[in-house]
PDB file of N, CA, C, O and CB in Angstrom:
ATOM      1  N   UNK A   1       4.776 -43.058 -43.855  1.00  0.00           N
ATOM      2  CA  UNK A   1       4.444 -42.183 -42.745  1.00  0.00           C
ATOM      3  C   UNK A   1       5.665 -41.517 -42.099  1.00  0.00           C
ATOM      4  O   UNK A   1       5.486 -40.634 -41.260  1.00  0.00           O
ATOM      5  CB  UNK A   1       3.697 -42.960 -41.714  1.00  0.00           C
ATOM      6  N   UNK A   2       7.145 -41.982 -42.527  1.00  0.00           N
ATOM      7  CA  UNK A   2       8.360 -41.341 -42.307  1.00  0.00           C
ATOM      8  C   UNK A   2       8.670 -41.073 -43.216  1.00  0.00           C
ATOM      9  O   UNK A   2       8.126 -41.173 -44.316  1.00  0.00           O
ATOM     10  CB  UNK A   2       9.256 -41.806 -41.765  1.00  0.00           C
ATOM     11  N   UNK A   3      10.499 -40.309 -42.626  1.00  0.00           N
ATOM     12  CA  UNK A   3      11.167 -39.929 -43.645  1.00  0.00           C
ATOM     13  C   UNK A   3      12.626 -39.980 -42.648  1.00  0.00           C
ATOM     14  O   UNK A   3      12.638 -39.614 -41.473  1.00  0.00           O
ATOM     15  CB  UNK A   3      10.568 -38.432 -44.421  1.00  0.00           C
ATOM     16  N   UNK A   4      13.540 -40.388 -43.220  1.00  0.00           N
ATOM     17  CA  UNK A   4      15.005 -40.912 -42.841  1.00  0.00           C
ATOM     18  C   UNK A   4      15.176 -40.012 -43.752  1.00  0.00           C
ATOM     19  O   UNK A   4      14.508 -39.910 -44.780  1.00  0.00           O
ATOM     20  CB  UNK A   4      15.665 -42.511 -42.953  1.00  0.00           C
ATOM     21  N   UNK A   5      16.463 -39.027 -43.271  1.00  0.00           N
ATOM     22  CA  UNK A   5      17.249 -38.084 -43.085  1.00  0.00           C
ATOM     23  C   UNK A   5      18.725 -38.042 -43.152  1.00  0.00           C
ATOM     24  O   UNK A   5      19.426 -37.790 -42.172  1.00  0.00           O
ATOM     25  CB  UNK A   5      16.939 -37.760 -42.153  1.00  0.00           C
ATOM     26  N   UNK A   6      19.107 -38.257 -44.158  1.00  0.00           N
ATOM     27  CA  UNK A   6      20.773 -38.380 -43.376  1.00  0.00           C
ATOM     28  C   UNK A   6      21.539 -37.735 -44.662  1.00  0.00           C
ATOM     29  O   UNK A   6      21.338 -38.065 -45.830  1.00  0.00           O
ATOM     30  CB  UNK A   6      21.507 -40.396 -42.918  1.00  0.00           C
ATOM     31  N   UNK A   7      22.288 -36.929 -44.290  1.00  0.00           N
ATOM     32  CA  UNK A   7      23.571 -35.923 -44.448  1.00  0.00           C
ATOM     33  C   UNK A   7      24.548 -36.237 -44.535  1.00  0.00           C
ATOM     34  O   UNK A   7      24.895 -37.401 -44.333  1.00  0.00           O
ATOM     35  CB  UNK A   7      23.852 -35.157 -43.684  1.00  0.00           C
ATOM     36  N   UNK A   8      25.196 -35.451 -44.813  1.00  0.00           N
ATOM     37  CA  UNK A   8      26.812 -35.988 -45.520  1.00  0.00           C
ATOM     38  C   UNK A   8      27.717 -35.186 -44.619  1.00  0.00           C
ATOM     39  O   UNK A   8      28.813 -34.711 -44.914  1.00  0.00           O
ATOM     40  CB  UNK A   8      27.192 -35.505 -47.447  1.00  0.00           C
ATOM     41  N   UNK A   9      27.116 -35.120 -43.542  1.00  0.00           N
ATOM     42  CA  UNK A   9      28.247 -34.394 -42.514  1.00  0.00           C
ATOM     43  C   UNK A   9      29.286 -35.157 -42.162  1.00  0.00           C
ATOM     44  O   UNK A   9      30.315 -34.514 -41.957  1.00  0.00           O
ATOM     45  CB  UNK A   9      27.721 -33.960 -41.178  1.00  0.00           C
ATOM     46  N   UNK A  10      29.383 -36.690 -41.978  1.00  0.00           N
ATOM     47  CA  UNK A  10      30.620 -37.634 -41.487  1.00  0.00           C
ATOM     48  C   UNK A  10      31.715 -38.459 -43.188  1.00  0.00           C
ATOM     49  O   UNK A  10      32.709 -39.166 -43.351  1.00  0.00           O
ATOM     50  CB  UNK A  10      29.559 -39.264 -40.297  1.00  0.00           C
ATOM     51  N   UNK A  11      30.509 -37.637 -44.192  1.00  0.00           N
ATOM     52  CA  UNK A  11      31.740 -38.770 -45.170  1.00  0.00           C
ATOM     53  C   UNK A  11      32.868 -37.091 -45.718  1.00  0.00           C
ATOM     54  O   UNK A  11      33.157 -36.005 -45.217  1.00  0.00           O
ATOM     55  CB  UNK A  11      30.509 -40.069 -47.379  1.00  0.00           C
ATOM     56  N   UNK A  12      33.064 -37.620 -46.610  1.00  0.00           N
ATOM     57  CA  UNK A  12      34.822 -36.928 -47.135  1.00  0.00           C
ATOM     58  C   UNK A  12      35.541 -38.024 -47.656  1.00  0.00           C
ATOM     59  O   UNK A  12      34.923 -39.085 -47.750  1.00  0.00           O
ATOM     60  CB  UNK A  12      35.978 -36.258 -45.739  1.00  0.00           C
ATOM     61  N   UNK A  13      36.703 -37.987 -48.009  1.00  0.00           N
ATOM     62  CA  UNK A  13      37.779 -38.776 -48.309  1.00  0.00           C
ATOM     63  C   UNK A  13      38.461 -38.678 -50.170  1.00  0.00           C
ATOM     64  O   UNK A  13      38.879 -37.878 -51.007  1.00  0.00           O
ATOM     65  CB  UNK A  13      37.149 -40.325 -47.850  1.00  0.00           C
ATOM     66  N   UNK A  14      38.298 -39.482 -50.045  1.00  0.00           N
ATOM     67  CA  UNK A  14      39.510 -40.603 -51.405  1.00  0.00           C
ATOM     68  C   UNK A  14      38.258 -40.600 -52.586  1.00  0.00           C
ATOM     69  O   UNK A  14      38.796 -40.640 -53.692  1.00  0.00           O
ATOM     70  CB  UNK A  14      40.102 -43.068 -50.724  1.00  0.00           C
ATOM     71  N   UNK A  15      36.556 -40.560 -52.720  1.00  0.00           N
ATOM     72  CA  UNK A  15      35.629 -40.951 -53.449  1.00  0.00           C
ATOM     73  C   UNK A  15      35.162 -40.050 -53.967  1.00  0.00           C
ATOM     74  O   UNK A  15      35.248 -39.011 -53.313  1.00  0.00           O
ATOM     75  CB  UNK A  15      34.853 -41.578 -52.989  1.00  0.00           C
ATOM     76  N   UNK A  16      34.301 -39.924 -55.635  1.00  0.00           N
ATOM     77  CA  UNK A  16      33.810 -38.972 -56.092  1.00  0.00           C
ATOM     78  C   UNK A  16      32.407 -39.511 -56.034  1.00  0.00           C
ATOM     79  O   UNK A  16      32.112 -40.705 -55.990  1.00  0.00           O
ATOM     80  CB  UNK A  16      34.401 -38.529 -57.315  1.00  0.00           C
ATOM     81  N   UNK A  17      31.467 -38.357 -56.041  1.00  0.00           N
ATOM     82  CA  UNK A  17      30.259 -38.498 -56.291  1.00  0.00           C
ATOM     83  C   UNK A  17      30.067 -39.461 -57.916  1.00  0.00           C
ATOM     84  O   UNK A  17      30.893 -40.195 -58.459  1.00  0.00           O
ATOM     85  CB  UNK A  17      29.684 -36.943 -56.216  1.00  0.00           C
ATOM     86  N   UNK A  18      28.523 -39.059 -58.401  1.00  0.00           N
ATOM     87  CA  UNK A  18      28.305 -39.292 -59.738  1.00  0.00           C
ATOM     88  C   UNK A  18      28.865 -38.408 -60.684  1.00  0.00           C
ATOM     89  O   UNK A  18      28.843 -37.250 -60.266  1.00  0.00           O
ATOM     90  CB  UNK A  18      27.062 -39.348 -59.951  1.00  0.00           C
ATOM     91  N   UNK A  19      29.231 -38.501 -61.518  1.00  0.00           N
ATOM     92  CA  UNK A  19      29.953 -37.259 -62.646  1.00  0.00           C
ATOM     93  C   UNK A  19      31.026 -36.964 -62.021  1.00  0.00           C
ATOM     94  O   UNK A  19      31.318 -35.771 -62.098  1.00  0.00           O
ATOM     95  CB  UNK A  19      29.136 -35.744 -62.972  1.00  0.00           C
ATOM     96  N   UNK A  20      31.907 -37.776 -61.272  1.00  0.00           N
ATOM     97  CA  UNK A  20      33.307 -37.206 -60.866  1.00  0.00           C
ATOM     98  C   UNK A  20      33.202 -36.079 -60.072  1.00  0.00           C
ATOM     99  O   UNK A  20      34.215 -35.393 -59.932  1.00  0.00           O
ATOM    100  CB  UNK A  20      34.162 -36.818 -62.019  1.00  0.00           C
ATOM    101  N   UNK A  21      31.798 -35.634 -59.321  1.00  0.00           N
ATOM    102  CA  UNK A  21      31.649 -34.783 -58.746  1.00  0.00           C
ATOM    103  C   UNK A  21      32.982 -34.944 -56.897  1.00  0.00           C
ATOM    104  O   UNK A  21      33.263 -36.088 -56.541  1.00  0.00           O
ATOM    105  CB  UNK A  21      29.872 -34.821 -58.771  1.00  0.00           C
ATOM    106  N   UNK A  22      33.493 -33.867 -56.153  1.00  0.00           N
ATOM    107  CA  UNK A  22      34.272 -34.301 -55.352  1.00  0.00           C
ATOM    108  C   UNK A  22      32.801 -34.703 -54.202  1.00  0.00           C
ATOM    109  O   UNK A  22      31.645 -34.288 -54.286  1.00  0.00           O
ATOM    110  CB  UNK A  22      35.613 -33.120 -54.964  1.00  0.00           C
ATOM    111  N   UNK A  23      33.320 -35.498 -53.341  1.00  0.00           N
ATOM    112  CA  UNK A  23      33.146 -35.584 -51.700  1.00  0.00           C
ATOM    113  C   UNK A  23      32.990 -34.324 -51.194  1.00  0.00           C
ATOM    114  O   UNK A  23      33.467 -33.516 -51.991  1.00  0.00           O
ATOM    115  CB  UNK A  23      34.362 -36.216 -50.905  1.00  0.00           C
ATOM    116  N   UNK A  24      32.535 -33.797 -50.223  1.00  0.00           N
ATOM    117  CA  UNK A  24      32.820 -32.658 -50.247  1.00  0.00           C
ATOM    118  C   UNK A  24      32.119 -32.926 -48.271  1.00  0.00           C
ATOM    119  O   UNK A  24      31.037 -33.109 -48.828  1.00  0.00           O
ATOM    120  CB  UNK A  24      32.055 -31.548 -51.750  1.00  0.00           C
ATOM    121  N   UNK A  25      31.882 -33.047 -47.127  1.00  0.00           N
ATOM    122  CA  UNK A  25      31.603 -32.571 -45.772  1.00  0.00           C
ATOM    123  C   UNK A  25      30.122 -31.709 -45.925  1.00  0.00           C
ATOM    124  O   UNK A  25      30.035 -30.553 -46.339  1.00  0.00           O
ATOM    125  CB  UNK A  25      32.968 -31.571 -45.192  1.00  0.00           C
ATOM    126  N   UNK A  26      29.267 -32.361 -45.593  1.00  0.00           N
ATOM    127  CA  UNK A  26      27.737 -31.195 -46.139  1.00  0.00           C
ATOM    128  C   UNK A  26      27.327 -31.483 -47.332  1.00  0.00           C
ATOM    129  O   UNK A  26      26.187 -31.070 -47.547  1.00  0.00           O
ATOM    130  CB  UNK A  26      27.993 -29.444 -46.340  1.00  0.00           C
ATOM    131  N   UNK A  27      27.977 -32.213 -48.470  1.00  0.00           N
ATOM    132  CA  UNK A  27      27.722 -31.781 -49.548  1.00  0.00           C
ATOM    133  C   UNK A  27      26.403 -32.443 -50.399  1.00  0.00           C
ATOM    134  O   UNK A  27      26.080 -32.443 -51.587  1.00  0.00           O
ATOM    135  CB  UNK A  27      28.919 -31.880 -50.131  1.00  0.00           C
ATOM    136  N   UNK A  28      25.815 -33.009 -49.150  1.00  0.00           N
ATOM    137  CA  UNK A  28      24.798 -33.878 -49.505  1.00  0.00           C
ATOM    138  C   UNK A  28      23.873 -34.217 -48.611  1.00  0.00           C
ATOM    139  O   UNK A  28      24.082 -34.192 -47.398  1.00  0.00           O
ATOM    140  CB  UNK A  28      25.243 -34.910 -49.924  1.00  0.00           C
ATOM    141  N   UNK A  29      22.253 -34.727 -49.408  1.00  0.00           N
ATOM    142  CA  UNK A  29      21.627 -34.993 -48.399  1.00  0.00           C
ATOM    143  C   UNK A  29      20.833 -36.317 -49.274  1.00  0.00           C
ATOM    144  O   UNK A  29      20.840 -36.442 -50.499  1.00  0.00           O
ATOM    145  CB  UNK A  29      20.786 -33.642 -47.714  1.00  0.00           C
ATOM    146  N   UNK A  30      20.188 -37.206 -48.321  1.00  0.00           N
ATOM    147  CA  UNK A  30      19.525 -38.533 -49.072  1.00  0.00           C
ATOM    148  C   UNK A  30      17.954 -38.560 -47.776  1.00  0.00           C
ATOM    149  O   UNK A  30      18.017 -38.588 -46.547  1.00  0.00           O
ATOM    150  CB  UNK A  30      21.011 -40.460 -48.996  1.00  0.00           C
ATOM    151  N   UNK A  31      16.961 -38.543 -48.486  1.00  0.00           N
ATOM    152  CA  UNK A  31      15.842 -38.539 -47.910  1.00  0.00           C
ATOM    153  C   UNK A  31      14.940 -39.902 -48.248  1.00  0.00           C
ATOM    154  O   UNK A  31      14.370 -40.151 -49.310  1.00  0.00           O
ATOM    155  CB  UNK A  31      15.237 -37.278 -48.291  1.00  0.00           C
ATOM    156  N   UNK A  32      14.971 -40.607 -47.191  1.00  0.00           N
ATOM    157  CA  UNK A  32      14.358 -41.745 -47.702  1.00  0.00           C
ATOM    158  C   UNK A  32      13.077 -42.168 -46.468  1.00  0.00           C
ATOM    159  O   UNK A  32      13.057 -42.367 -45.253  1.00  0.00           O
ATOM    160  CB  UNK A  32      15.647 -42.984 -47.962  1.00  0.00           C
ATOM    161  N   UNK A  33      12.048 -42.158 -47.641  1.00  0.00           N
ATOM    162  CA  UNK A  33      10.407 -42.729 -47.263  1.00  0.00           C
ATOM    163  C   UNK A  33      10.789 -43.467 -46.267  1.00  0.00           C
ATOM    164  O   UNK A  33      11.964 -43.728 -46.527  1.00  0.00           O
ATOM    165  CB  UNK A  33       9.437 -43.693 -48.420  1.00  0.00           C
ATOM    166  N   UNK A  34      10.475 -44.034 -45.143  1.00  0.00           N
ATOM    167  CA  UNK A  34      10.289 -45.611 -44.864  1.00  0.00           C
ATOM    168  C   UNK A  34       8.612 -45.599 -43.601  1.00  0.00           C
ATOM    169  O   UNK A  34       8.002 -44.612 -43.190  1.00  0.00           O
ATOM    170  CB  UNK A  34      12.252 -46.377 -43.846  1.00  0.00           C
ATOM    171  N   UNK A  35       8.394 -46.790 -43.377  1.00  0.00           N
ATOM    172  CA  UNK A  35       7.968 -46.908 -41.931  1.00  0.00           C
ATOM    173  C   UNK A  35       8.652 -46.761 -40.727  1.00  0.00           C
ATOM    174  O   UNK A  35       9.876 -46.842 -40.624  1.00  0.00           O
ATOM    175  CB  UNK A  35       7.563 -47.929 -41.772  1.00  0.00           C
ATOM    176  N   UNK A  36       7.718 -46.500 -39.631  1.00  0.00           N
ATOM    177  CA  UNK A  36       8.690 -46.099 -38.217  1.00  0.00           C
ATOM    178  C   UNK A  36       9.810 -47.330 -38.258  1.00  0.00           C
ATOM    179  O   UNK A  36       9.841 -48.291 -39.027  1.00  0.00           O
ATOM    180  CB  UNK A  36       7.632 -46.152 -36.433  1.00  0.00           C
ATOM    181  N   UNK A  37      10.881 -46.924 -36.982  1.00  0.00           N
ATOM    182  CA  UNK A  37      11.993 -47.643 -36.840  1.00  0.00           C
ATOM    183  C   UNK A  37      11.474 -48.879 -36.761  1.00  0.00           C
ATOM    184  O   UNK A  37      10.268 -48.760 -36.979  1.00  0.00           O
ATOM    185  CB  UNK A  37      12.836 -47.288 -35.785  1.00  0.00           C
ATOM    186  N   UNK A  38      11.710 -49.852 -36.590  1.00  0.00           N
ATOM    187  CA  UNK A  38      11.456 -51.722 -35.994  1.00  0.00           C
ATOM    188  C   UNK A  38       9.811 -51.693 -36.134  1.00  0.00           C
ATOM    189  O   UNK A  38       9.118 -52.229 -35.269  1.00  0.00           O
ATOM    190  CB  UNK A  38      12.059 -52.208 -33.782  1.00  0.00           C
ATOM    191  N   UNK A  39       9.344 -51.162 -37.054  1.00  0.00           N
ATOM    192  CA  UNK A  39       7.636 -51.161 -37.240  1.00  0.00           C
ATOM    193  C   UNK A  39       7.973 -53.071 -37.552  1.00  0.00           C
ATOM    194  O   UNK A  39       7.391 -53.880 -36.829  1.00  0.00           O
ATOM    195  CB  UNK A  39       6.691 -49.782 -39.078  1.00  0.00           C
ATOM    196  N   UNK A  40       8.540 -53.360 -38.206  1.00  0.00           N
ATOM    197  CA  UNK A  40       8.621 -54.960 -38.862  1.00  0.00           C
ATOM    198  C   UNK A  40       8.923 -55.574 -37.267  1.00  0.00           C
ATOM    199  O   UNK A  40       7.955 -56.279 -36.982  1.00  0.00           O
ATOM    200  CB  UNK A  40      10.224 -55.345 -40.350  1.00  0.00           C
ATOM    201  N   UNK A  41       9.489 -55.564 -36.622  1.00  0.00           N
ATOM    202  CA  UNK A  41       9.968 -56.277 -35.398  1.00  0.00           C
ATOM    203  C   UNK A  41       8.681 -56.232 -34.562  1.00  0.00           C
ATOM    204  O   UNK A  41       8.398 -57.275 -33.972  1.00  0.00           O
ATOM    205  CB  UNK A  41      11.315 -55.554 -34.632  1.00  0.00           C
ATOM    206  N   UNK A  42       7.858 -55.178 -34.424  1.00  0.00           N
ATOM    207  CA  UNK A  42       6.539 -54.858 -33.396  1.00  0.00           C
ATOM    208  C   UNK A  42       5.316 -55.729 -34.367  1.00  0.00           C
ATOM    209  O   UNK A  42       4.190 -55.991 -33.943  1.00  0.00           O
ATOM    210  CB  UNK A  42       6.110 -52.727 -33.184  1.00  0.00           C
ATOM    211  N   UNK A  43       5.720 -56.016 -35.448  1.00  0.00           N
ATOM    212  CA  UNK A  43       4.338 -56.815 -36.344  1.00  0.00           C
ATOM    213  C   UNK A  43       3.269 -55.505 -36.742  1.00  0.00           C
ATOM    214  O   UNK A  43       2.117 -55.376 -36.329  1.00  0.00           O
ATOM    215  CB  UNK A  43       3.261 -58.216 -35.086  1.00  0.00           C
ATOM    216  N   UNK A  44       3.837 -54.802 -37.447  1.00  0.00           N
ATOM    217  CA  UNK A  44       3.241 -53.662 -38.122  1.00  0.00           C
ATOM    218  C   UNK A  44       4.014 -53.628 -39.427  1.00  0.00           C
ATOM    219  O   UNK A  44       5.197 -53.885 -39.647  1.00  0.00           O
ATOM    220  CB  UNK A  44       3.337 -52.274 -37.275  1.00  0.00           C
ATOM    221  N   UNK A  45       2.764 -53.138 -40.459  1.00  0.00           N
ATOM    222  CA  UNK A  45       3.437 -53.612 -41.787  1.00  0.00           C
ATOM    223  C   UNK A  45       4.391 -54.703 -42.372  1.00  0.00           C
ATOM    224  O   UNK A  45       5.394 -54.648 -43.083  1.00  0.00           O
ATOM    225  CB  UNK A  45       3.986 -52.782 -42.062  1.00  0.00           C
ATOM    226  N   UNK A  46       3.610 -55.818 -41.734  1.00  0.00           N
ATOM    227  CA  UNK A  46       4.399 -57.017 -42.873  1.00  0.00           C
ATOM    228  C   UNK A  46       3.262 -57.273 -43.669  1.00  0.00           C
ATOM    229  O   UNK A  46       2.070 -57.156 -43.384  1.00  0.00           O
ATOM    230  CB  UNK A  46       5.076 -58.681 -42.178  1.00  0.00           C
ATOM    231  N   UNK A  47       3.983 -57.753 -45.030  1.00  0.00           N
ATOM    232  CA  UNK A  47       2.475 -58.364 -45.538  1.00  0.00           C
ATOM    233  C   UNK A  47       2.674 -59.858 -45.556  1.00  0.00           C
ATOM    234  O   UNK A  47       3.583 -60.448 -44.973  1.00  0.00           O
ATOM    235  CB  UNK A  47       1.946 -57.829 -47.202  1.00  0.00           C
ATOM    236  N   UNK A  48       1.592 -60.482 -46.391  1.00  0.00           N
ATOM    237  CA  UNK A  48       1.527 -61.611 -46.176  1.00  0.00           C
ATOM    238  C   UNK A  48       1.026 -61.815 -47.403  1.00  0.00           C
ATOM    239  O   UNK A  48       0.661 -60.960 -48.210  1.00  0.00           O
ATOM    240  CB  UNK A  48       0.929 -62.033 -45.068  1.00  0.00           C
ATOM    241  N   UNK A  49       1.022 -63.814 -47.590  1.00  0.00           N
ATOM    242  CA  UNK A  49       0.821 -64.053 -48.782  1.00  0.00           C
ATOM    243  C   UNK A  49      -0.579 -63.679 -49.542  1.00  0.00           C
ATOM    244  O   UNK A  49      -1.761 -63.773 -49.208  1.00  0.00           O
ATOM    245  CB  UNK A  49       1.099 -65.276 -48.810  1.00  0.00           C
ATOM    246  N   UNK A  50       0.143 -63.176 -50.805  1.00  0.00           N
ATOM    247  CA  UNK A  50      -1.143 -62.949 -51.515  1.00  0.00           C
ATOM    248  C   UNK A  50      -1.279 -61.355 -51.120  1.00  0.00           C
ATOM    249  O   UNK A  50      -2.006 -60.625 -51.793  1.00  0.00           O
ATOM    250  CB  UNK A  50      -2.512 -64.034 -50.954  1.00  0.00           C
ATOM    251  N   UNK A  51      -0.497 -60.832 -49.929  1.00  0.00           N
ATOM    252  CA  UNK A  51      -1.010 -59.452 -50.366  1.00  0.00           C
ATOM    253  C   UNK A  51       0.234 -58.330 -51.033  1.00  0.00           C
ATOM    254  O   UNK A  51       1.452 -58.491 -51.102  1.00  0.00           O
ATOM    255  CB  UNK A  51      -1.722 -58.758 -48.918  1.00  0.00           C
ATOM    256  N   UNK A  52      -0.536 -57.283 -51.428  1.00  0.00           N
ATOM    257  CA  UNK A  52       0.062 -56.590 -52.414  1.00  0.00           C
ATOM    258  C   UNK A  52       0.640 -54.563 -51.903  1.00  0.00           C
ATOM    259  O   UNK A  52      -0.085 -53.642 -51.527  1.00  0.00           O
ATOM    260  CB  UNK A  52      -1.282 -56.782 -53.724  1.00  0.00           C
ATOM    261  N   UNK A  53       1.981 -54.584 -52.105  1.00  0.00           N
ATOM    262  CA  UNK A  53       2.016 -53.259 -51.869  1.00  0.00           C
ATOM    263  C   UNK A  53       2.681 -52.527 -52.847  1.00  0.00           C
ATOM    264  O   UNK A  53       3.544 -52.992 -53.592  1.00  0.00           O
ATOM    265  CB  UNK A  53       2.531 -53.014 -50.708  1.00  0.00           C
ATOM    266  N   UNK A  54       2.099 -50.873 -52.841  1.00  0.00           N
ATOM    267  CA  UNK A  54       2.235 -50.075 -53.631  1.00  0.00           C
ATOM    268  C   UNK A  54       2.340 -48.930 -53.000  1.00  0.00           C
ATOM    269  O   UNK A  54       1.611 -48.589 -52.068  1.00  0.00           O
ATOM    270  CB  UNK A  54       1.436 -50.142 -54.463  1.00  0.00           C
ATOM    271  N   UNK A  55       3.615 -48.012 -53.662  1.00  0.00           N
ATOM    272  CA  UNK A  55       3.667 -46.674 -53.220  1.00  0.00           C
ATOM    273  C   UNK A  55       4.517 -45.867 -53.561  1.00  0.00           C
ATOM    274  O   UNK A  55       5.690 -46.188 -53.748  1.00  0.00           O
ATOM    275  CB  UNK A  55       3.710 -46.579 -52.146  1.00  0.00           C
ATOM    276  N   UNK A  56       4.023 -44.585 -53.709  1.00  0.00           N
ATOM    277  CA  UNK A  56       4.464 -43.548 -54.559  1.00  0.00           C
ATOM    278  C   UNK A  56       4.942 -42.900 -53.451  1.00  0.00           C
ATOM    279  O   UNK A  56       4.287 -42.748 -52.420  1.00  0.00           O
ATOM    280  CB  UNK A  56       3.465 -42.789 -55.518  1.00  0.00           C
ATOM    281  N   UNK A  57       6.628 -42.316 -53.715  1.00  0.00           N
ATOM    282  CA  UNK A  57       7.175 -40.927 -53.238  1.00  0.00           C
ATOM    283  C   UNK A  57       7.016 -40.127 -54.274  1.00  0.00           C
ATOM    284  O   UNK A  57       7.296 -40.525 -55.405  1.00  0.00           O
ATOM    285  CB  UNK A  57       8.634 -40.856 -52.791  1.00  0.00           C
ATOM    286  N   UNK A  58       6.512 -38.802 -54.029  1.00  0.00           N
ATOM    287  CA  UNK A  58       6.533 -37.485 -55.200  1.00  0.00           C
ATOM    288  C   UNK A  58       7.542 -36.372 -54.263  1.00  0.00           C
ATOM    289  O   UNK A  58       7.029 -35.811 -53.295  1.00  0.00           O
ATOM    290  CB  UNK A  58       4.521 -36.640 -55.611  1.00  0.00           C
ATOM    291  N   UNK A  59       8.477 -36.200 -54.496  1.00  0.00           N
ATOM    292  CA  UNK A  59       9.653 -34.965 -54.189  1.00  0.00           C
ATOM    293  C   UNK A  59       9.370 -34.072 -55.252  1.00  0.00           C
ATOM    294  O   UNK A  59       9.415 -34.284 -56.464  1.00  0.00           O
ATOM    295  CB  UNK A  59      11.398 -35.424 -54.256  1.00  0.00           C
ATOM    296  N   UNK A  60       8.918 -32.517 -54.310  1.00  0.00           N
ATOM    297  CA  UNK A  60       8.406 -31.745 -55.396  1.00  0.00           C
ATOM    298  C   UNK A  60       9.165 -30.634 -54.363  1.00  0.00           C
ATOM    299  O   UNK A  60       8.865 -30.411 -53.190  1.00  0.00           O
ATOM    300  CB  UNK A  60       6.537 -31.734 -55.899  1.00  0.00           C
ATOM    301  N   UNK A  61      10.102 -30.091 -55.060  1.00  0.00           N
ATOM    302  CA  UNK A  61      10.655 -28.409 -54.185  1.00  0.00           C
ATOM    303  C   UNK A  61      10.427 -27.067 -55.578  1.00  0.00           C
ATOM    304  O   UNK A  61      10.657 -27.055 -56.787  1.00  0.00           O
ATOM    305  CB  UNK A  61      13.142 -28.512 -53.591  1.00  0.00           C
ATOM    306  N   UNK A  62       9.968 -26.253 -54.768  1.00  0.00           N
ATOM    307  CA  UNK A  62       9.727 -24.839 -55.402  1.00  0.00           C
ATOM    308  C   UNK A  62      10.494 -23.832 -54.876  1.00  0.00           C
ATOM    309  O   UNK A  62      11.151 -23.917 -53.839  1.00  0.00           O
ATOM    310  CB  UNK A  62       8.372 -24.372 -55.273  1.00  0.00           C
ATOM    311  N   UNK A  63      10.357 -22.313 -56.021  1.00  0.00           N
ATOM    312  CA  UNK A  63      11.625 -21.666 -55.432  1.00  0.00           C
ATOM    313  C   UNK A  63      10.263 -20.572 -55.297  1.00  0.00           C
ATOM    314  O   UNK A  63       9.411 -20.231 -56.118  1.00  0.00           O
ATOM    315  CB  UNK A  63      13.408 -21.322 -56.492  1.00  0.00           C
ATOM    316  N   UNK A  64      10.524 -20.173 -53.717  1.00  0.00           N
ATOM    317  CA  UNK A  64       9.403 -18.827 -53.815  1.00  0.00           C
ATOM    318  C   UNK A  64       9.997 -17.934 -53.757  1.00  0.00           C
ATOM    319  O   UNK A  64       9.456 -16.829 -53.803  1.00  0.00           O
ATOM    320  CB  UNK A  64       8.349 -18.550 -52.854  1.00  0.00           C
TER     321      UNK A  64
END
């Protein structure tokens, strides 16, 4: 029901990406599924024994 957001505006340095690609300020972004913040701390979405979870992210971008 989320999506965590985070950018590559604070890294840089000394490290290459994958493929020796450089670091680069901007040069990236990572989008990750989750549940709301502390949903686990409020007792929302834990499971329990015996139960079962499943779930699909589909990332689909088009060029119009």
């Amino acid at each position: 029901p989320c999506l965590q957001v985070y950018t590559a505006n604070l890294i840089g340095g000394h490290a290459n990406f994958k493929g020796n690609t450089p670091v680069i300020r901007r040069s990236a972004v990572a989008l990750e599924p989750q549940f709301e913040p502390d949903s686990a701390n409020a007792g929302r979405h834990i499971l329990h024994v015996g139960e079962h979870y499943d779930y699909m992210t589909v990332y689909k971008f088009t060029k119009h």
